[in-house]
C-alpha positions in Angstrom: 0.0 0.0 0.0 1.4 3.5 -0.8 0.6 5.9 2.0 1.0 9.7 1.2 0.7 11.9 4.4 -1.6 14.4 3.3 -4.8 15.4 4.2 -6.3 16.4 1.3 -6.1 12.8 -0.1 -7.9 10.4 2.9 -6.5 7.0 2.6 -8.6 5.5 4.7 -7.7 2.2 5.0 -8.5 0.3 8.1 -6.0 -2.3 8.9 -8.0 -4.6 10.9 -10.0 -6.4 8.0 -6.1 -7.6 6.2 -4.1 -7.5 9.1 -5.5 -11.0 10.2 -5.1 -12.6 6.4 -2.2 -13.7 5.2 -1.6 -14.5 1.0 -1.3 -18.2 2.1 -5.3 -18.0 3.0 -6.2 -16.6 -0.6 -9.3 -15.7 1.1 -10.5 -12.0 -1.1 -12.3 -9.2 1.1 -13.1 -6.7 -1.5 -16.0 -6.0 -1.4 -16.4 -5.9 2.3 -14.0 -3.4 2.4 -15.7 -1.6 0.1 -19.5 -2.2 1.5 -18.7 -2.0 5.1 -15.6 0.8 5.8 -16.0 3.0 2.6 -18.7 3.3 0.8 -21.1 3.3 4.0 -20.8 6.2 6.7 -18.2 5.2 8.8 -14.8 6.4 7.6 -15.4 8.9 4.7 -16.7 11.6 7.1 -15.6 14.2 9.1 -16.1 12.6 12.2 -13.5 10.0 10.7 -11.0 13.2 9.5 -12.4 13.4 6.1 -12.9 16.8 4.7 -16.1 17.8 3.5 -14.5 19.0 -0.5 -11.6 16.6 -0.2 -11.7 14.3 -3.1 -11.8 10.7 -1.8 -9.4 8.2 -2.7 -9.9 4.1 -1.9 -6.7 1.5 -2.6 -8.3 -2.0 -2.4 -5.2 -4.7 -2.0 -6.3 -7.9 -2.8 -4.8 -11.4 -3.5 -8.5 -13.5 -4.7 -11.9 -13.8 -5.6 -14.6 -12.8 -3.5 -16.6 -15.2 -1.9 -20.0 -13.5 -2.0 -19.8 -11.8 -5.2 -23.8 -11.1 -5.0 -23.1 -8.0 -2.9 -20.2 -6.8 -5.3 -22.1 -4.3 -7.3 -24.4 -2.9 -4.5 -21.1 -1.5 -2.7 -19.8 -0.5 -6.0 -22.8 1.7 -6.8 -22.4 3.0 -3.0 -18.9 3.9 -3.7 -19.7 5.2 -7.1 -22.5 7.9 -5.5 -20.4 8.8 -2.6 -17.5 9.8 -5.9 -14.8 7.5 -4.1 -11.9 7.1 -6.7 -11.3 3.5 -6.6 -7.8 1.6 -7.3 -7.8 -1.7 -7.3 -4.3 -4.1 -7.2 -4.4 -7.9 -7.3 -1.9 -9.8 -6.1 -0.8 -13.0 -7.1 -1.7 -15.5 -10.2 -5.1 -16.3 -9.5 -6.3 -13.1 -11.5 -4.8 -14.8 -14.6 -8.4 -16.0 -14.1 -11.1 -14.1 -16.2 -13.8 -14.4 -13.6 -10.9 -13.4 -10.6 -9.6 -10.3 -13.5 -13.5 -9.1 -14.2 -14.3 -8.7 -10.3 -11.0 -6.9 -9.8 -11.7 -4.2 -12.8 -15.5 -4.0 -11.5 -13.9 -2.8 -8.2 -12.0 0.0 -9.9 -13.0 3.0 -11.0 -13.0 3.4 -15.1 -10.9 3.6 -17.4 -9.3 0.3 -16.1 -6.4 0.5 -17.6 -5.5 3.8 -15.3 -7.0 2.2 -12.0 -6.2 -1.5 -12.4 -3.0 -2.9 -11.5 -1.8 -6.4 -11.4 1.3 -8.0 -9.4 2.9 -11.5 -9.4 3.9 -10.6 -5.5 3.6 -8.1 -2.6 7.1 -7.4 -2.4 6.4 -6.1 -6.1 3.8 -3.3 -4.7 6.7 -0.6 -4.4 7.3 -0.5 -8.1 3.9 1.1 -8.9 4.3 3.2 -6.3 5.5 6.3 -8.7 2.6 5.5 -10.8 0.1 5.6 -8.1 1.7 9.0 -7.0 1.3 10.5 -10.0 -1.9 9.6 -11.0 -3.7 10.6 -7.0 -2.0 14.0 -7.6 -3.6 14.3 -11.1 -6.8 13.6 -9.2 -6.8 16.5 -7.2 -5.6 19.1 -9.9 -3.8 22.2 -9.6 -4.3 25.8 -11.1 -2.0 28.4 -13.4 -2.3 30.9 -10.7 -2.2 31.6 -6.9 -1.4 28.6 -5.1 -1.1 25.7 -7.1 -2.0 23.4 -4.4 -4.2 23.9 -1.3 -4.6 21.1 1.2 -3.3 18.6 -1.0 0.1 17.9 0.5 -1.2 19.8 3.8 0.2 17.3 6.5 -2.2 18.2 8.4 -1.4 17.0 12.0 2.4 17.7 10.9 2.2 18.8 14.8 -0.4 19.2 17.3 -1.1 21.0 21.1 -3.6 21.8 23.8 -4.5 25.6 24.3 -5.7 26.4 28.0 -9.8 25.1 27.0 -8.7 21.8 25.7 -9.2 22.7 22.1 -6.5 20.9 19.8 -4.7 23.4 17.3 -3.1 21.4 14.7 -0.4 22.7 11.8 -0.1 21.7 8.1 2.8 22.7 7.0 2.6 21.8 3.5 -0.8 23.7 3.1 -1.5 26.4 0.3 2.3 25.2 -2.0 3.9 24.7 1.7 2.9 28.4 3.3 1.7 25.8 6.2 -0.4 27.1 8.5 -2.4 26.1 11.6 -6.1 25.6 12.5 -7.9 24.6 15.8 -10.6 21.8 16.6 -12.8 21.0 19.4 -12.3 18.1 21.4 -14.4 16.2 18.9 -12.4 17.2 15.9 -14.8 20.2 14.4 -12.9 22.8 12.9 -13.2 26.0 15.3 -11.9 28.6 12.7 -11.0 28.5 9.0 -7.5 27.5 8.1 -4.8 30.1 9.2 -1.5 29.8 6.6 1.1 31.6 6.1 2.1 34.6 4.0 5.5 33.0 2.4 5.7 30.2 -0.5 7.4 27.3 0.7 8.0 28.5 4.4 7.4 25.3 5.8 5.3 27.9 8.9 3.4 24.8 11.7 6.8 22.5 11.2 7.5 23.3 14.9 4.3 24.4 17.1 4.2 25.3 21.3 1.9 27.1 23.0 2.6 29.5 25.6 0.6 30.3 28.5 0.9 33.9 29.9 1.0 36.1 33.3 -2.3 37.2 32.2 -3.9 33.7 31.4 -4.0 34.0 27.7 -2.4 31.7 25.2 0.3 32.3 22.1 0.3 29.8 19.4 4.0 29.9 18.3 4.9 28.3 15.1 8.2 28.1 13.3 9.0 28.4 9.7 12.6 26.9 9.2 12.1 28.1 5.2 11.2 31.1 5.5 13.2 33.4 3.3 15.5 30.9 3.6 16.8 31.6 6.8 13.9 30.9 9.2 11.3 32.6 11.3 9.1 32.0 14.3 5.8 33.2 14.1 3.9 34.2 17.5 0.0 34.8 17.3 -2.7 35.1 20.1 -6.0 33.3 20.3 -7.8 35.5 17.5 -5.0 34.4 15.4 -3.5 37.8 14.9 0.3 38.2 14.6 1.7 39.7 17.7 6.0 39.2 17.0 7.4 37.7 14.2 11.4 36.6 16.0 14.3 36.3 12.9 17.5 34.6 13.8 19.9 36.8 15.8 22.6 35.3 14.1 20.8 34.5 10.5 22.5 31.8 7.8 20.9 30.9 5.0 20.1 27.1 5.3 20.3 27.1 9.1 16.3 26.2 9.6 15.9 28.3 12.3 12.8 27.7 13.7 13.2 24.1 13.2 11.5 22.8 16.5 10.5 25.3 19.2 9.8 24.5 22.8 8.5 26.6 25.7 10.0 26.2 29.3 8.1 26.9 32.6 11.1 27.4 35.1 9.0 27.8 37.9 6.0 25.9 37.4 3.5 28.5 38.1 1.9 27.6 35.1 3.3 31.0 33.0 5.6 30.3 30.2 9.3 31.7 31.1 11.2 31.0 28.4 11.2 30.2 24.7 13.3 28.1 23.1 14.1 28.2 19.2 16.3 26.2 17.5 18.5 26.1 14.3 19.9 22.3 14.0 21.8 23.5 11.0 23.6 26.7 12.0 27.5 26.2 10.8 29.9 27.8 13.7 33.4 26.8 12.9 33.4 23.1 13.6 29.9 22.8 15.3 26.4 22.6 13.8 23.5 23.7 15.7 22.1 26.2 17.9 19.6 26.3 20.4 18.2 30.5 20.9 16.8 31.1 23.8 14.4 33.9 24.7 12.4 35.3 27.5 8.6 36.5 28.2 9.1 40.0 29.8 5.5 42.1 30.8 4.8 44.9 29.2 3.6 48.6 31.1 1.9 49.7 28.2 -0.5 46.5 26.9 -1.3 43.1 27.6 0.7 41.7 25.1 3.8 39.9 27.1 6.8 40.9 25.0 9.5 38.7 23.6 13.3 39.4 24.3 16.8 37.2 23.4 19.0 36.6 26.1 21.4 33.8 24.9 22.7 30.8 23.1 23.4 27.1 23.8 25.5 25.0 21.5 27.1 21.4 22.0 30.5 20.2 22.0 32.9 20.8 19.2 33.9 18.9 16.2 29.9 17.1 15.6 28.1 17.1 12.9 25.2 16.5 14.8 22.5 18.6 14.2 22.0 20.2 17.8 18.7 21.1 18.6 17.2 18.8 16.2 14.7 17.9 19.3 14.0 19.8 22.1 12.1 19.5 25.1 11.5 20.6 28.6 10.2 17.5 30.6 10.6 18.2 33.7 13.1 19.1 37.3 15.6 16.3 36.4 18.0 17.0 39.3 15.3 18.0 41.6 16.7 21.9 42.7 13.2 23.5 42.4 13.5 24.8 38.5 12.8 22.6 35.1 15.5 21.6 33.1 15.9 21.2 29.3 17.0 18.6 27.0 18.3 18.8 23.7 19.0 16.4 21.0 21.9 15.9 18.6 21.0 12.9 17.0 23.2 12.6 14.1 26.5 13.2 16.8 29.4 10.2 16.8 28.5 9.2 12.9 24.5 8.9 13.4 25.2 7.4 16.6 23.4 10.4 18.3 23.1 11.7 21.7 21.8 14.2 24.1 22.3 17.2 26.8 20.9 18.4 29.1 20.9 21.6 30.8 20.3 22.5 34.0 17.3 25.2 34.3 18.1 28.4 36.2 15.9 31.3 38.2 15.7 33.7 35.0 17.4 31.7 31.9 19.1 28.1 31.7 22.5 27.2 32.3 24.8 28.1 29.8 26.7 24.5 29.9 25.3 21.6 29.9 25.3 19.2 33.3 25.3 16.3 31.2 25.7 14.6 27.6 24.3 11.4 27.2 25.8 8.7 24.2 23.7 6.2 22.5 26.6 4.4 22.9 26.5 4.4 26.1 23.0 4.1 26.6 22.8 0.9 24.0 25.0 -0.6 21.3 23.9 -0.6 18.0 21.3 2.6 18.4 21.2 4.8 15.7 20.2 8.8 15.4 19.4 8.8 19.3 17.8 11.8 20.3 15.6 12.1 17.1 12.6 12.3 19.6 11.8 13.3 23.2 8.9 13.1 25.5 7.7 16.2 26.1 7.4 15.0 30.1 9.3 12.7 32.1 6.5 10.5 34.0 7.8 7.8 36.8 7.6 5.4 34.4 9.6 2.9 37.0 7.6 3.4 39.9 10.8 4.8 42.0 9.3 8.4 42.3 11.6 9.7 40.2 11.4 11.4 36.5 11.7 9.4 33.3 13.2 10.4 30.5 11.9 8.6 26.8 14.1 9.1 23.6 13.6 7.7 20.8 15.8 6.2 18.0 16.2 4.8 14.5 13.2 1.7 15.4 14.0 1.9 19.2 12.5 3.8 22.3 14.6 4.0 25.0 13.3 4.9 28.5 15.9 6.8 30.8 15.7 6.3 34.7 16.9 9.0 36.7 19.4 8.6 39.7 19.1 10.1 43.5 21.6 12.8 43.6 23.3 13.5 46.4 25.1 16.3 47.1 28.7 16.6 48.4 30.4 20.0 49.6 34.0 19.5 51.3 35.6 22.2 53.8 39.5 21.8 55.3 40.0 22.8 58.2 43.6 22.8 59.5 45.2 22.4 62.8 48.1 24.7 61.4 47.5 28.3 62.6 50.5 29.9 61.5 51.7 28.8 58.0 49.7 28.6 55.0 47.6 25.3 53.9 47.3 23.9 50.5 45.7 20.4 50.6 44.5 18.4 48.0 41.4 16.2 49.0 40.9 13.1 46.7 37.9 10.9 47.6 35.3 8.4 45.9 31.9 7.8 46.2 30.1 4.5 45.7 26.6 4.8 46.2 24.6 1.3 47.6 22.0 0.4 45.9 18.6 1.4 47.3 15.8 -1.6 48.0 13.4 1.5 47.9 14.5 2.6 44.6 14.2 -1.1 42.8 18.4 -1.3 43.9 18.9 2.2 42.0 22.3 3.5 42.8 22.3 7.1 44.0 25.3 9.3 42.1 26.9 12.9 42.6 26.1 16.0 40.4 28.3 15.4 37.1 29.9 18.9 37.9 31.6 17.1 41.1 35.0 16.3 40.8 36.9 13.3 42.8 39.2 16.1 43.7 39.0 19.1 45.7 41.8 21.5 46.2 41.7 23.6 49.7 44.7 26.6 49.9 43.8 28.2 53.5 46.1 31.9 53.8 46.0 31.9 57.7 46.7 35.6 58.2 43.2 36.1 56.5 41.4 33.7 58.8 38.5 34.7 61.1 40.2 34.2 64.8 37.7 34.3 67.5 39.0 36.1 71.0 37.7 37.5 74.2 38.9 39.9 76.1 38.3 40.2 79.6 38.8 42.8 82.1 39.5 42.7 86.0 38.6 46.1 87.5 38.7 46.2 91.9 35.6 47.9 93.0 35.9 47.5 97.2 38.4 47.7 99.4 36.4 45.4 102.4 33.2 47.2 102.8 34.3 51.0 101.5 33.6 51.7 97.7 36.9 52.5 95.4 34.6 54.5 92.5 31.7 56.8 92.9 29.7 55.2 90.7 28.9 51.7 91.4 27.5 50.6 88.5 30.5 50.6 86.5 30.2 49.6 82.2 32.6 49.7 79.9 31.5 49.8 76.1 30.9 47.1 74.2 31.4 44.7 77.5 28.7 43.5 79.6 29.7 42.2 83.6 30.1 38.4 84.3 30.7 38.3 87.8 31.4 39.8 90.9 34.5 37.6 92.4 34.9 38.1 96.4 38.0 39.4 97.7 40.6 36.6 99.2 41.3 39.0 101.9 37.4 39.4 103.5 38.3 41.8 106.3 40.7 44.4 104.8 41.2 46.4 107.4 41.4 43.6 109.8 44.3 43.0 107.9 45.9 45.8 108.2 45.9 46.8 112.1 47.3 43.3 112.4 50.4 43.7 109.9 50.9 47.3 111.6 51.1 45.5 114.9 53.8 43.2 113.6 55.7 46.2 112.3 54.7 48.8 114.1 54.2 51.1 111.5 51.0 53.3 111.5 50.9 53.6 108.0 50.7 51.5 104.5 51.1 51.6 100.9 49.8 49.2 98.5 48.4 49.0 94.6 45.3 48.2 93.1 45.8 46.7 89.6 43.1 46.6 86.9 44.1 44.2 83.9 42.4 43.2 80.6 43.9 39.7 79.1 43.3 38.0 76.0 40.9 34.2 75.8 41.4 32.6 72.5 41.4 28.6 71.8 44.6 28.0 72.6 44.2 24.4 71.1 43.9 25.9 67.2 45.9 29.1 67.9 49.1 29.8 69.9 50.8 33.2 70.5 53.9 34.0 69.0 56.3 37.0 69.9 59.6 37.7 68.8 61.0 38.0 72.4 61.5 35.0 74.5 58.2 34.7 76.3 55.3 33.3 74.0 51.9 34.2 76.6 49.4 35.6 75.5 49.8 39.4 76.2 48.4 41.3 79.4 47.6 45.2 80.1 47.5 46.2 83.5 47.0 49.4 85.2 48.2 49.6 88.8 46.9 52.6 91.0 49.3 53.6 94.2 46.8 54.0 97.7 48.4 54.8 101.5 46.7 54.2 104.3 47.4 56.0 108.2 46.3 56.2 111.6 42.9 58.7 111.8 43.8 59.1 115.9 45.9 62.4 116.8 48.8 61.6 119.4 48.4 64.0 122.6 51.1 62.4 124.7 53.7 62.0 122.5 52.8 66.0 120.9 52.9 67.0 124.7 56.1 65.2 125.5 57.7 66.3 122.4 57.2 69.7 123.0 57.9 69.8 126.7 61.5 67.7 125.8 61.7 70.6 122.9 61.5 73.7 125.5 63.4 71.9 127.5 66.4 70.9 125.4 66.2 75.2 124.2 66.8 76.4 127.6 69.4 74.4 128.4 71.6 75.5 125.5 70.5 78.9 126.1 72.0 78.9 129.7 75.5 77.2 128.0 75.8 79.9 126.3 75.5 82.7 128.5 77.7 81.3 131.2 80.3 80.8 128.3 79.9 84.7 128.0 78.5 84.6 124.4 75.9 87.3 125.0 78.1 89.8 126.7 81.0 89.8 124.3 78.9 90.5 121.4 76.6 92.9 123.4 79.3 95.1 123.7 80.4 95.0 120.3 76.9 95.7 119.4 77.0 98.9 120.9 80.3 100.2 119.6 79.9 99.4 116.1 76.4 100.7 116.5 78.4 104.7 117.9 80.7 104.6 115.1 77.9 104.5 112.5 76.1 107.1 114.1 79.5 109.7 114.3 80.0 109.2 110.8 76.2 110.3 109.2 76.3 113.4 111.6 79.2 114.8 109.6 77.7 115.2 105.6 74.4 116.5 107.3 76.8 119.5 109.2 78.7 120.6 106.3 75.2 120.7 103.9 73.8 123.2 106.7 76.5 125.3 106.4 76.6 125.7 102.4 73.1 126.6 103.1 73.6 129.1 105.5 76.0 131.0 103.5 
């Protein structure tokens, strides 16, 4: 059978009625096929997909003779009202028969020599397959102007999504000579609106199609045209199918097919598109092909329209032909830290072999490299082109309550388990306090499998390295100290300060320690009674020292003694005797007078007194004799 994927021409063929015969039966059908799924009301109907002006189109297979050939014409005439172009193909010898050859050119349409065909084998099928082409396209027709074609080669289903009601909005990308377009059915498949396509020939616009949910609860239909122009665009429309942005490469090629496959992330999952991805699998970069643009929904203050704004660029490694961004898809939190990730296919990477990336999502945007890259070599030998498809969610497939992954293959589906993570974080911290550290910590990690987890071995983040280098510059470490400070406050029962309630900033008081010496004065009338002394001088010594952890840290000083330093401040006080001493004042002065007159009497009886008496008064003449004369001889220069 020759399937063509377009709408326009509905090969309905139900597989059910030939799936259970086999040639070796020779055991015809064709009229039941004919009678019961065609030419009746079953398939060729919209409820069955049909299109009410699509031109209908029935390829009856056959390998015998019907066995109730009395009902033959009846579904013919049924077919022939209902304007079902009929092929008809035997298979086999058995229609060297006349009677086995009549029936099969009864059950196609006329001329028979245009939709007859006869085969000595099935494997022989694909050789009319050209033919059969050529002559269904000359069924539907095309014009000398405007678009040659309209549906016929639409494709329609070429993609398909939800919108926020549950309506289905598919694309046909080869619609009206490949413009493409989009158009949106109920949930029983009746067209909501007329067919939406695009405004360029052969742009290829519904080959990718995501729908984006906004802060405002509305919904974008965005579409990419990897043709367009030749370089690629991405279309973004609302609900009422009017253009809002039309996005262009930011770094156009020609060729590139940007717009390729475009994907739309919700980092947060609040149900509000984030991020747009759109990618270009053949973007040529020096050795790399493939890009992966990535932009972001960003309110507006002026309308309700969310705007659209680049932000950056992922690629894959170097040196592959592979096509990145081929596939996209953002399934779900793969390493569980709160924000969806996104994975990307390469699958022609490693000679067709294929593979995958994925990248880690952030709070605003996605890692710019990736976490991990997954082989199909690794995954399975012999897989080819892995990565050509994704599942757009990663359900617990395995019943271990964590995310699957599903990526497809050349005829293989592959369904990827994820692994606990666990999360390692080393510190060093050195006994050595004075010189600097550089250690190098090397360790492995073996995780046990988990009964829990159907014996799934946990695994560290692929950015974690089996190494970790510590370099610790001790005279930029935090050290930790206290300082504390011993002030005297009472000597016995008497107050040293005026103020009690002594504080010093930025300390606050631990304790009061008691004095070792209760009874201070006590103290002191008994040392004066040893000694004798009625009078004392001692020192009252504050100090602040220095508490540190003295099993990390030790003190060093460049003299001789390495403690910890100490700052003291010692105030001189003297104590005496408050009683005033009458006896001994009176006894000291008596003994005083005492010890005067006695001298006084020495020296008078040693004739001290007299002698210089006497020479007193002489000297004491002379100087009077001598001032009388000037004062005589000035009275007589003034008597004259």
């Amino acid at each position: 059978m020759y399937e063509v994927p377009q709408s326009g021409v509905a090969f309905n063929i139900d597989p059910s009625p030939w799936k259970d015969f086999t040639q070796n039966q020779n055991i015809a059908f064709g009229y039941k096929v004919i009678q019961k799924n065609f030419a009746s009301n079953e398939l060729f109907i919209s409820q069955a997909g049909a299109r009410e002006n699509a031109n209908k189109v029935l390829v009856v297979i056959t390998d015998g003779e019907s066995t109730d050939q009395y009902n033959l014409e009846d579904a013919i005439q049924n077919a022939e009202r209902k304007k079902i172009t009929r092929y008809a193909i035997g298979v086999g010898n058995v229609f060297n028969k006349p009677s086995a050859a009549q029936e099969l050119n009864d059950i196609a349409s006329k001329p028979n020599n245009k939709y007859v065909f006869k085969v000595n084998d099935f494997s022989v099928l694909k050789e009319i397959q050209e033919t059969l082409e050529a002559n269904i396209i000359a069924i539907e027709g095309t014009q000398t102007s405007g678009d040659s074609t309209k549906l016929e080669f639409a494709q329609d289903g070429f993609n398909a999504d939800f919108d926020s009601k549950g309506n289905i909005i598919m694309s046909a990308v080869g619609a009206f000579q490949w413009k493409g377009g989009h158009q949106t059915y109920d949930k029983l498949g009746t067209p909501l609106n007329s067919f939406q396509k695009g405004n360029s020939n052969d742009s290829y616009l519904g080959y990718s199609l995501a729908i984006a949910k906004t802060y405002n609860k509305q919904y974008y239909i965005i579409q990419g045209a990897p043709r367009d122009n030749h370089i690629g665009a991405v279309i973004i429309t609302d609900n009422q199918d009017n253009v809002l942005h039309t996005l262009n490469s930011p770094e156009p090629q020609i060729g590139a097919y940007y717009g390729a496959e475009v994907c739309v992330v919700d980092l947060d999952l609040n149900n509000s598109t984030d991020l747009l991805l759109v990618s270009a699998p053949l973007h040529n970069e020096k050795d790399q092909e493939g890009k992966v643009f990535i932009y972001t929904f960003l309110k507006s203050s002026v309308s309700q329209v969310s705007q659209v704004k680049y932000i950056q660029a992922v690629t894959g490694i170097p040196a592959q032909r592979g096509r990145f961004g081929l596939t996209l898809a953002s399934p779900a939190d793969l390493n569980r830290d709160g924000l969806v990730d996104v994975v990307i296919g390469a699958p022609f990477e490693e000679n067709g072999q294929g593979s995958i990336y994925i990248f880690n999502g952030r709070k605003e945007d996605i890692a710019s490299t990736f976490s991990q890259r997954i082989r199909g070599s690794s995954v399975r030998s012999g897989l080819q082109f892995f990565g050509y498809s994704l599942s757009q969610s990663a359900l617990d497939h395995s019943g271990d309550q964590l995310p699957d992954l599903a990526v497809g293959s050349k005829g293989a589906v592959t369904l990827l388990r994820s692994r606990p993570i666990v999360d390692l974080k080393t510190t060093a911290c050195p006994n050595d306090a004075l010189n600097p550290i550089s250690n190098e910590l090397v360790f492995t990690f073996e995780g046990l499998p988990s009964k829990l987890l159907n014996n799934l071995r946990p695994m560290l983040p692929p950015t974690i390295k089996n190494t970790s280098d510590h370099n610790v510059e001790n005279d930029l470490r935090d050290l930790s100290v206290n300082v504390s400070i011993t002030v005297p406050i009472k000597l016995g029962v008497k107050d040293i300060w005026t103020n009690n309630n002594m504080q010093i900033e930025g300390c606050s008081v631990e304790k009061d320690e008691p004095p070792q010496i209760p009874n201070f004065a006590a103290a002191l009338e008994k040392q004066a009674e040893v000694t004798g002394l009625r009078s004392a001088v001692f020192e009252l010594v504050s100090t602040a020292t220095l508490d540190y952890n003295k099993t990390t840290y030790i003190y060093f000083s460049t003299g001789s003694v390495n403690t910890a330093p100490m700052g003291k401040i010692n105030t001189q006080v003297e104590l005496y005797d408050e009683k005033f001493p009458l006896k001994e004042t009176i006894g000291g002065v008596v003994g005083g007078l005492v010890f005067l007159a006695l001298i006084t009497a020495i020296l008078y009886k040693t004739g001290f007194f007299k002698s210089n008496y006497k020479n007193l008064m002489d000297e004491a003449a002379a100087e009077a004799e001598t001032e009388a004369e000037p004062k005589a001889d000035e009275m007589e220069k003034s008597a004259e």
